[in-house]
C-alpha positions in Angstrom: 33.5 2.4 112.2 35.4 -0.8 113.4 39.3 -0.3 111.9 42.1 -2.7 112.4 45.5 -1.5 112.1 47.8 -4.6 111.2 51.4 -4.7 112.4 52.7 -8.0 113.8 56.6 -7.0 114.3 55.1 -3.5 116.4 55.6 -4.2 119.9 53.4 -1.9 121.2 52.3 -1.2 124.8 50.7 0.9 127.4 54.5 2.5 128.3 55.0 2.8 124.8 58.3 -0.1 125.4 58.8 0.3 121.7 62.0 2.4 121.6 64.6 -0.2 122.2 67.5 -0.8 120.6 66.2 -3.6 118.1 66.3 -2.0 114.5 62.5 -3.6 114.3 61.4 -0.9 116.8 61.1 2.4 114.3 59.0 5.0 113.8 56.4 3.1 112.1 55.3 2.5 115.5 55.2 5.6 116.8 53.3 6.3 113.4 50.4 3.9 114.1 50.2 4.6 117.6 49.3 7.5 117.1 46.9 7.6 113.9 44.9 4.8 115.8 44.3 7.6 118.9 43.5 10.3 116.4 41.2 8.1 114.3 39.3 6.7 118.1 39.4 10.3 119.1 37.2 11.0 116.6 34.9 8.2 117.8 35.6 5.3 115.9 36.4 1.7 117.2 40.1 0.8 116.9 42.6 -2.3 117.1 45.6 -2.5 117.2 46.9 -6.2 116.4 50.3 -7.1 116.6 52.2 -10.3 117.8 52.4 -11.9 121.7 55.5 -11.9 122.7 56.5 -14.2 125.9 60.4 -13.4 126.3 62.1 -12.5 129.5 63.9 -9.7 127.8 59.8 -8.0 127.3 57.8 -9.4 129.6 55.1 -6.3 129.0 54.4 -7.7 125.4 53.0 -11.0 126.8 49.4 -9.8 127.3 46.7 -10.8 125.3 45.4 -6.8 125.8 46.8 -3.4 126.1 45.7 -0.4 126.3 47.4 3.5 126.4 46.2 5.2 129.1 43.6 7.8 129.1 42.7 6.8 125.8 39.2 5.4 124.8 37.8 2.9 122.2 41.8 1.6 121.0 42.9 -2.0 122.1 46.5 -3.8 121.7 45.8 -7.1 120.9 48.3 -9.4 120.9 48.1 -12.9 119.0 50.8 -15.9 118.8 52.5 -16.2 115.9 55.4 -18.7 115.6 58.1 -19.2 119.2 56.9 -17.5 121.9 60.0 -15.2 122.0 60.8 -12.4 120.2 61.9 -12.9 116.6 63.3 -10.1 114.1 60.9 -9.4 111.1 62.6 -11.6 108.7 61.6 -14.5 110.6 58.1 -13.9 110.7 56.9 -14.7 107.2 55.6 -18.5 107.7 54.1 -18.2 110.9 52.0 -15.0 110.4 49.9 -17.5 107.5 49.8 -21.0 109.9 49.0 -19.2 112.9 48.8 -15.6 113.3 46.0 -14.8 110.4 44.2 -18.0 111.2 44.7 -16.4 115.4 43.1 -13.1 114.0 40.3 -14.4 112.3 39.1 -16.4 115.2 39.3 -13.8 117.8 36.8 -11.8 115.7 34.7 -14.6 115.1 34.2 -15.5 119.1 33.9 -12.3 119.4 31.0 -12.0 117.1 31.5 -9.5 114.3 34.9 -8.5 112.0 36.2 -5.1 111.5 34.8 -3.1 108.8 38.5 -2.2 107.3 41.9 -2.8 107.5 45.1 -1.0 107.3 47.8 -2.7 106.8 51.5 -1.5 108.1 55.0 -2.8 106.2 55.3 -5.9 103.8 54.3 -8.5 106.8 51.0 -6.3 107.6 50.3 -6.4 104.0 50.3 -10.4 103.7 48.4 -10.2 106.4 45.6 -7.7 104.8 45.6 -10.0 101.9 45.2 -13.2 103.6 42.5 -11.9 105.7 40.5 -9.8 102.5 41.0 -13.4 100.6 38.9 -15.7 103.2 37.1 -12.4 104.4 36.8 -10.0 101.7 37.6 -7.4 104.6 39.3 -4.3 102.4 42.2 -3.1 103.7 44.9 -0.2 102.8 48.5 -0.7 102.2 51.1 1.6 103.9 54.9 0.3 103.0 56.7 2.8 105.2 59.7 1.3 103.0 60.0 -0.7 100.4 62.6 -3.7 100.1 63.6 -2.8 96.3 65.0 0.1 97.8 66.6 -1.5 100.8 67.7 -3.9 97.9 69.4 -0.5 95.9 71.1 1.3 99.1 72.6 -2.6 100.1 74.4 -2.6 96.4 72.5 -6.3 96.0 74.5 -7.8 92.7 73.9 -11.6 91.6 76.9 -12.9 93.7 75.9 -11.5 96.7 72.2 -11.6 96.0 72.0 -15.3 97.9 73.7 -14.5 100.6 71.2 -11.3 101.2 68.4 -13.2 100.5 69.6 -16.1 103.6 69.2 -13.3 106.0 66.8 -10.4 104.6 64.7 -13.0 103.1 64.3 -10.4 99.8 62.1 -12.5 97.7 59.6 -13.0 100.2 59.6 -9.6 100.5 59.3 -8.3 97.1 56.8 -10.9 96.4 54.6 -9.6 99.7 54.6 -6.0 99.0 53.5 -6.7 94.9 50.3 -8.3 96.5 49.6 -5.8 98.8 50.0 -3.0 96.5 47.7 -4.9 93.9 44.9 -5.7 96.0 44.2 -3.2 98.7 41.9 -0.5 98.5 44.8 2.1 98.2 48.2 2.3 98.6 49.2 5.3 101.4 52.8 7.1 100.8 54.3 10.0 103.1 55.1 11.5 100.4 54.4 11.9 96.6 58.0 11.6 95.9 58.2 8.5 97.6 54.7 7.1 95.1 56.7 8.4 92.5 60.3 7.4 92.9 59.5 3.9 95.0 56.7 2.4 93.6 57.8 3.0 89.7 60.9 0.5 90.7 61.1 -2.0 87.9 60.5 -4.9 90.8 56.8 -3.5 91.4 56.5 -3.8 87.2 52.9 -4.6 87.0 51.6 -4.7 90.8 50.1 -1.3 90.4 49.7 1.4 88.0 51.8 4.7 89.9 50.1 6.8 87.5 46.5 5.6 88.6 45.5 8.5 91.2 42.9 6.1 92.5 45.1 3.3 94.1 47.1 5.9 95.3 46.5 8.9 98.5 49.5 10.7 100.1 49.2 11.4 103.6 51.7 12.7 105.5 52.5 11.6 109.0 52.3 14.3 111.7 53.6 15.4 115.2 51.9 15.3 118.5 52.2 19.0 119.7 50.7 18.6 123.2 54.2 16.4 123.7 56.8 18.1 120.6 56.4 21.8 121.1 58.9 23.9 122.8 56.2 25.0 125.5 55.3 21.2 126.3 56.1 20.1 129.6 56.5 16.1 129.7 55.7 14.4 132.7 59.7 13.2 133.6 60.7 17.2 132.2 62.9 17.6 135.0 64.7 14.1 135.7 65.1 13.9 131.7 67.6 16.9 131.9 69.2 15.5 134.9 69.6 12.7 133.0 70.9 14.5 129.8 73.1 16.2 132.1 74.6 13.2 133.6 75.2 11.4 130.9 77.1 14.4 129.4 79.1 14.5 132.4 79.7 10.7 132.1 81.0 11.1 128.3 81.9 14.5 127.3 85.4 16.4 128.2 84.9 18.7 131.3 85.8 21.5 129.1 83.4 20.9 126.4 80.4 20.2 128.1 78.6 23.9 127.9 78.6 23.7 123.8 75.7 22.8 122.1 75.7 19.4 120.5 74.5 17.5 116.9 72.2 15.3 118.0 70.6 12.2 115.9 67.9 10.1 117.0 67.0 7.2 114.9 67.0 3.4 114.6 70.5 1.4 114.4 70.3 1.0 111.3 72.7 1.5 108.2 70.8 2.8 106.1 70.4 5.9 109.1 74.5 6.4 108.6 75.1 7.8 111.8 78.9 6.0 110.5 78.8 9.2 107.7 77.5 11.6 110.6 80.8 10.5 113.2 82.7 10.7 110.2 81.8 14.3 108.9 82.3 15.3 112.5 85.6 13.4 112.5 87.4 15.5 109.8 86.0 19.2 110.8 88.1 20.9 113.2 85.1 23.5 112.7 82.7 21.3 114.1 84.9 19.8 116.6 85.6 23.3 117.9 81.3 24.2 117.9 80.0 21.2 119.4 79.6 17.6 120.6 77.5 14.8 118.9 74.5 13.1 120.7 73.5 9.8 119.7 70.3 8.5 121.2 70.7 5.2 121.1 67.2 3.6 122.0 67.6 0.5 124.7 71.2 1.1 125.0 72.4 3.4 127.7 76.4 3.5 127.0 76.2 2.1 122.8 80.1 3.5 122.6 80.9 0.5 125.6 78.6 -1.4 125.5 77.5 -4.3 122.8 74.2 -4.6 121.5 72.0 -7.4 121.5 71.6 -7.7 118.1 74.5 -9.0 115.9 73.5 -7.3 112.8 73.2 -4.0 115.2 76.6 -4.9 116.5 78.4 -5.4 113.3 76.9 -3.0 110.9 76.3 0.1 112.6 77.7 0.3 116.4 81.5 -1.4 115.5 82.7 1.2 113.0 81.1 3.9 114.8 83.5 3.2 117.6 86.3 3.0 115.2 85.9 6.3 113.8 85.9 7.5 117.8 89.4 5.4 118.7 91.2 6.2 115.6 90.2 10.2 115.0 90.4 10.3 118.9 87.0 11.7 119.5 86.5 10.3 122.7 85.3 12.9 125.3 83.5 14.4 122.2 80.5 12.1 121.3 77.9 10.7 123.8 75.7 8.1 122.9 72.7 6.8 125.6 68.7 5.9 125.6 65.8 7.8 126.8 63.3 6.1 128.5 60.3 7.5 126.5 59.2 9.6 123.7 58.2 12.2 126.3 61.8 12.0 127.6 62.8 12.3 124.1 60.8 15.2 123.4 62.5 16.7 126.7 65.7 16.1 125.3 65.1 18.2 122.7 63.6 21.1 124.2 67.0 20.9 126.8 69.3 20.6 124.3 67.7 23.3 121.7 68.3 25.4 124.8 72.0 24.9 124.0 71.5 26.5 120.3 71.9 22.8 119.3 71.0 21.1 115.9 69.1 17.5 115.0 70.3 16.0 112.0 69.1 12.9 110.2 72.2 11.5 107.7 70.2 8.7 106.3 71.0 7.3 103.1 67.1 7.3 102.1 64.4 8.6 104.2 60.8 8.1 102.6 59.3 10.4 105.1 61.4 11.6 108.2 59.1 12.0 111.8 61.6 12.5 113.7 63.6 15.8 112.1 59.9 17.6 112.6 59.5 16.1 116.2 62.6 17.7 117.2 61.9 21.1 114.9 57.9 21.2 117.0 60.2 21.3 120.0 62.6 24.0 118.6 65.6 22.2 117.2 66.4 23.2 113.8 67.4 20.5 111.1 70.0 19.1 108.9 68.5 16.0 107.4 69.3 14.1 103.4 67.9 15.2 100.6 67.2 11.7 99.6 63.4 11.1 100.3 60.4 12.8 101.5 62.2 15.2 103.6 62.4 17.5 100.2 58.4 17.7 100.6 58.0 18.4 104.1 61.2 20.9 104.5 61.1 22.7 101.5 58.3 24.5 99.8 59.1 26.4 96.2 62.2 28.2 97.0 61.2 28.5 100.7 63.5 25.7 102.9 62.7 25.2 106.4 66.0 22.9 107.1 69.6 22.3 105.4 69.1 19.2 102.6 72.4 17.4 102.9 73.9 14.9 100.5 74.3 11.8 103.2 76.9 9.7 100.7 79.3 13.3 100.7 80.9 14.0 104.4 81.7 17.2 103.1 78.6 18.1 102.3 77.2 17.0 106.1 79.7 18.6 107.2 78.9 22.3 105.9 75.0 22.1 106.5 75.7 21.5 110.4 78.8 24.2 110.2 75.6 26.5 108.4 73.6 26.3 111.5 76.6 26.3 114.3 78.5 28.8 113.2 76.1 31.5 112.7 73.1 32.7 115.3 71.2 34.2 112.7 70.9 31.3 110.0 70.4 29.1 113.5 67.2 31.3 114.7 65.9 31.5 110.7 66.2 27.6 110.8 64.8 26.9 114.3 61.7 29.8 114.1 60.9 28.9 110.0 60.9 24.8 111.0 59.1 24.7 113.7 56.2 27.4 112.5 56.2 24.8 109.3 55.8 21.8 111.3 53.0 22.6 113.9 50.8 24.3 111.1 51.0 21.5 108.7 51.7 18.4 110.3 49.6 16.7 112.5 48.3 13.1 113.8 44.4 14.4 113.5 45.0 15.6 109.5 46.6 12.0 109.2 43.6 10.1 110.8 41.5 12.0 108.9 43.2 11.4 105.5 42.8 7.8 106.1 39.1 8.1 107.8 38.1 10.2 104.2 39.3 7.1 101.8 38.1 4.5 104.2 34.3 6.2 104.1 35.1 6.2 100.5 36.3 2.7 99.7 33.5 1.0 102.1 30.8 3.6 100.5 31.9 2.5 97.0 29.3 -0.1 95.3 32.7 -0.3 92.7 35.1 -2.0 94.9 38.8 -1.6 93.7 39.0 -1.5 90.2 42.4 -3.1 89.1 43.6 -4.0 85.5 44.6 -7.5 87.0 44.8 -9.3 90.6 48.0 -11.2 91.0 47.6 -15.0 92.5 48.9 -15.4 96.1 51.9 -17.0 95.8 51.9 -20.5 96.8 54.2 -19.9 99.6 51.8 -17.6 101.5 49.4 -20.4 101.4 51.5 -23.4 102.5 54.6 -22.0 103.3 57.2 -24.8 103.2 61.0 -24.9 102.0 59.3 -26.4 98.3 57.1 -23.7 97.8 59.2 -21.0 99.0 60.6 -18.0 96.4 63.5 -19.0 94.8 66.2 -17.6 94.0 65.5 -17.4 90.2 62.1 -15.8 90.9 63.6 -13.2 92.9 66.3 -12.5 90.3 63.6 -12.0 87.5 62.0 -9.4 89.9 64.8 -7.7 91.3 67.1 -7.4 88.3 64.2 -7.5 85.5 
């Protein structure tokens, strides 16, 4: 088969350039990346299509093609869309229907022949599924990875503030994308079934899709790679990755301190990650203080506790108070923050620091699946991650629990699950052994390919097509999007607050 994997905001490339610092650049990357190898590993045609992106800042995103070394039948291939800089998601909207759609659908036609199915990644893959599967009739799958109700919920959106949200996040567009895509592809592809049935039953989605309909739904977790996130892995930059662990320990944590084992988090700069709540826990246990450092990988920024990110949002929302907490609880020498270079170097980073009886921990305030708590548990770290999401699924099975579920909103409570695993070997080893056994028998990229390789036989085999009880219109603002035809305000109040 011939399978297009649509994701215009994922700069992907042969280096795999995609852990910066930008709050675009998340796992969902990593996540298609790697279910595109599986699925061309198992001999079928792949594409990867994203957006061409000539900016000084990337110049490896300007290439028409890509590929990842070593790896057959998958191609990057990047289209215009809009300025030829980078642009953060929100921005995208108009010009993935004037140009980027219209870009994809002539590159397969000078080519000669169209993929056979799409899937479709986050809201502005979506549009692009249904724009496509509208002209084309192309079926595609939808997989959110998040949904904006949610983001809507965590941000406390109310009617005053629900404009000034909407200027930036551009909710309406949003919420208006993601009912289409969940109403007309093929099937709608969640981590988790939590997150089918606690997400996709929000009163926004009211009549998109039926959650109780098994047939519009499949849930297929995301796995791990263990030839790279396994405590026996060797990654090509093993060596010069501790060196570099080392020095920047040196560089930011007390002489005296520097043999204990640290918490380390590794996840975008974003709020909703509350890396804020994790600094803060830290800041008011002398337990912890006493047991450990924290580690923040901060992708694309080497020294985030000096040094300003790019991004203003990044700036002001997540790095600022962070190095409040650090001036006013005096927890400098304490708390290192820095980038790796690549996911190898990141699964090195683990394996060194789970050498030091060290702990990941993920403090989001919502997490609909979680990758990287079982990336670092395949390499031997054990984990303390929120019970709010899909983590509940993958680290916990009947009464067995393979990690420490925190409540992220209660510092008190983040505070005890790391003191759990610090201050007592055993309950470490149980975590550490228990985790990482779970992780490389259950969750893997080739079970995810294959998940979405059974309903793709399926949905192209079917003489059916999708059965719906009724096909929303495409909005006329992902026909002709202009500032008259755009979702107002009104229309995304009806949605959002019913």
């Amino acid at each position: 088969m011939h399978i297009g994997f649509l994701n215009p905001q994922g700069n992907f490339n042969s280096a795999d350039s995609y852990i910066t610092e930008h709050p675009d650049f998340g796992g969902q990357l990593v996540y298609v990346k790697e279910v595109a190898i599986a699925m061309a590993n198992q001999g079928h045609k792949v594409d990867i299509l994203t957006r061409q992106i000539i900016d000084p800042d990337w110049p490896e995103f300007a290439g028409e093609f890509d590929a990842y070394p070593n790896v057959e039948n998958v191609r990057i291939i990047r289209l215009p869309a809009g300025p030829q800089e980078f642009l953060r998601k929100e921005l995208l909207w108009p010009y993935l229907v004037t140009e980027w759609v219209p870009n994809i659908l002539k590159f397969y036609q000078d080519e000669g022949s169209l993929p056979d199915f799409m899937t479709t990644h986050y809201a502005d893959g979506g549009l692009c599924g249904v724009l496509i599967e509208d002209k084309t009739g192309i079926p595609f799958s939808f997989t959110a990875h998040s949904l904006g109700a949610q983001k809507m919920d965590k941000l406390k959106i109310t009617p005053e503030t629900l404009a000034e949200k909407d200027e930036y996040f551009y909710f309406g567009r949003r919420l208006m994308v993601e009912r289409l895509s969940m109403n007309r592809s093929v099937i709608n592809i969640t981590n988790t079934e939590q997150e089918r049935l606690k997400q996709y039953i929000h009163h926004a989605y009211d009549g998109a899709v039926e959650v109780g309909d098994d047939s519009r739904f499949a849930v297929i977790p995301p796995g791990v790679d263990p030839k790279m996130f396994s405590s026996e892995a060797r990654a090509h930059n093993e060596e010069p990755t501790y060196q570099l662990v080392e020095e920047r320990l040196a560089r930011d944590i007390s002489e005296s301190r520097r043999h204990l084992p640290v918490i380390l988090a590794s996840s975008r700069l974003d709020p909703k990650k509350n890396l804020l709540g994790l600094v803060q826990a830290f800041a008011q246990s002398p337990t912890l203080q006493e047991k450990a450092n924290i580690v923040l990988i901060t992708g694309g920024l080497d020294n985030a506790l000096k040094e300003p990110a790019k991004d203003e949002q990044t700036e002001k929302m997540v790095l600022a108070p962070i190095r409040e907490v650090v001036e006013t609880q005096n927890l400098w020498g304490k708390i290192s923050a820095f980038s790796v270079p690549d996911q190898p170097a990141l699964a090195a980073t683990y394996r060194f620091l789970a050498q030091r009886r060290s702990v990941f921990t993920l403090t989001a305030l919502y997490e609909p699946f979680g990758l990287a708590p079982l990336e670092a548990a395949a390499a031997g770290l054990p984990v303390v991650a929120t019970k709010n999401g899909g983590l509940t699924e993958s680290l916990q099975e009947g009464d067995q629990k393979y990690g420490v579920l925190i409540d992220p909103e209660d510092n008190t409570d983040i505070a005890k699950g790391l003191e759990q695993l610090l201050c007592d070997d055993q309950e470490w080893e149980k975590y550490a052994q228990g985790a990482q056994q779970r992780v490389l028998n259950c969750y893997t990229w080739e079970a995810t390919a294959a998940g979405y390789l059974k309903i793709i036989e399926e949905a192209l085999n079917s003489s059916k097509g999708t059965q719906r009880a009724e096909t929303l219109p495409i909005h006329p603002y992902f026909l002709d999007p202009k500032s008259e035809t755009d979702i107002s305000l009104v229309e995304l109040s009806k949605l959002y607050f019913g």
